[in-house]
N, C-alpha and C positions, 0 to 999 in steps of 0.2 A: 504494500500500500504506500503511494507516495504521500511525503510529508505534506499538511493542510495547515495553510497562515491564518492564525485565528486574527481577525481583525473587530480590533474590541472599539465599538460606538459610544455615545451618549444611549443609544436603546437597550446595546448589550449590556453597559455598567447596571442601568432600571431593574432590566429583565434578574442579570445576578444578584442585585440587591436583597434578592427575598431569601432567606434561610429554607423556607420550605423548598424554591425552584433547586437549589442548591442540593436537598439532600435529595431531589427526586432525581438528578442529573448523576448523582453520585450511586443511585440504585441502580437507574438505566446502564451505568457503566459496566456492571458486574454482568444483566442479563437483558434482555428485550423484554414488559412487564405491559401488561393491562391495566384500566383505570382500577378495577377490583382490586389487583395484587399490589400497588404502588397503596393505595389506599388502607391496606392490612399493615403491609412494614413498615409507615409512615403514622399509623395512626388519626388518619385523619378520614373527615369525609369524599366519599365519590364527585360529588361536584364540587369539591373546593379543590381535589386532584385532578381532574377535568379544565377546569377555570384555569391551575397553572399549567397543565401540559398544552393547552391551546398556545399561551403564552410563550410557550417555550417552542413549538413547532412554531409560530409564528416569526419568532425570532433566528431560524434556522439550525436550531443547536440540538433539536430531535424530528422525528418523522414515525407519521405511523404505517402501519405495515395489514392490510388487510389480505392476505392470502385464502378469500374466499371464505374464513370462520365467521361466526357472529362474532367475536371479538375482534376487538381493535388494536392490537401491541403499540408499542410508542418502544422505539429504538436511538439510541444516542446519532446520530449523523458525524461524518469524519470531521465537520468544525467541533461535534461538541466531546467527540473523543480527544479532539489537538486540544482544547482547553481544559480536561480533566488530566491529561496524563503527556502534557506537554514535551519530557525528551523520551520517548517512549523506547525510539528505536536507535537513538546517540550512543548508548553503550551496547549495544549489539553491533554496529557498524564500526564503533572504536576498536572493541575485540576482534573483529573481523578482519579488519585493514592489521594490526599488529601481526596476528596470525599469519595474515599472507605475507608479510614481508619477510618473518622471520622464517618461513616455509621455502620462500623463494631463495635467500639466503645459505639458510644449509643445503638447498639442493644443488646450488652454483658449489658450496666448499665438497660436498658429495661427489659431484660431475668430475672436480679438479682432480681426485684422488681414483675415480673409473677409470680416465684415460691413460694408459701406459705413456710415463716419460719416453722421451727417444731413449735408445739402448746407447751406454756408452762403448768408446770406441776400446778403451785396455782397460784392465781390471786397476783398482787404486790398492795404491802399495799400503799395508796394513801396518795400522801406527801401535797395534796390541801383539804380542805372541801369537800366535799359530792363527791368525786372523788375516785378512784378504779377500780379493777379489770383485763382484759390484759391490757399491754399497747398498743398504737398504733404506730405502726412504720413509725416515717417521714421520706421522702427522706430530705437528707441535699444536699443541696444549688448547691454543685458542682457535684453530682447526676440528677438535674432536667440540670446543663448543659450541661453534656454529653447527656441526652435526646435531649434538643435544639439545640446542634451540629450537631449529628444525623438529627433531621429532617433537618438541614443546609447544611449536605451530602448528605443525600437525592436530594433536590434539585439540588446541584449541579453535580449529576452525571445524573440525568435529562436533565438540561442543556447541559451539557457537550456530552451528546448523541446526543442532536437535534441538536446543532453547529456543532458535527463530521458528522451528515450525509447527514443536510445541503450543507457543503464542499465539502463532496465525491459526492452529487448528482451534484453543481455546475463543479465540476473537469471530471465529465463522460461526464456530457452533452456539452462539449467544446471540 
């Protein structure tokens, strides 16, 4: 879902003035609700929850959803989700970006150590006893951590997928 720029009026300051619009934007956030079920968790009456959800689809921050029931749903709309839950997707996209670079990284210091150096041309004379011939090339230190990084991006853009679609599937199903 792309990000939604809530732009806040003189109508929208009115509209959020009320404590009650408030908690019924904040119920709508969790599920899609009818005037009946907003009216039970809010304690209040049917047409004074009615009076603010007019108010509040009027002002674009919900909408109702008639899929052929006798009831009515009232569902939050993406301005009135951008103003309950405003960086929703900024730390999922920050873990994301880290992930891949650190991914991309040790797969560059990974690649560097698949490729076979050139072969040298004579064997180097051996500075230890009974030692000689190619050398062996080690990875030094901060090489094997770009490797461990990498696998640590790895992971975390793993993560980072199953958390995003976790979300999206709790956010459809609601």
């Amino acid at each position: 879902m792309d990000p939604v720029d809530v732009v806040l009026t003189k109508n929208a300051f009115v509209v959020l003035a009320s404590d009650t619009r408030l908690r019924m934007l904040k119920r709508l956030n969790q599920r899609r609700m009818t005037v009946a079920e907003l009216a039970g968790a809010l304690n209040l009456a049917k047409s004074t929850v009615h009076h603010h959800a007019r108010i509040l689809a009027d002002s674009g921050f919900v909408t109702t959803e008639n899929e052929g029931h006798v009831w009515v749903y009232y569902t939050l709309t993406p301005q009135g989700r951008a103003l309950l839950n405003p960086n929703d997707g900024a730390s999922v996209r920050l873990l994301l970006n880290a992930a891949l670079v650190m991914l991309v990284g040790g797969i560059c210091v990974l690649v560097k150590y698949l490729i076979p150096p050139p072969p040298l041309e004579a064997p180097v004379p051996s500075t230890t006893p009974g030692g000689g011939g190619l050398p062996w090339l080690e990875a030094p230190s901060s090489d094997l951590l770009f490797v461990g990084l990498a696998l640590i991006g790895s992971a975390l853009v793993i993560y980072t997928y199953v958390r995003w679609r976790n979300a999206r599937t709790i956010t459809s199903s609601s």
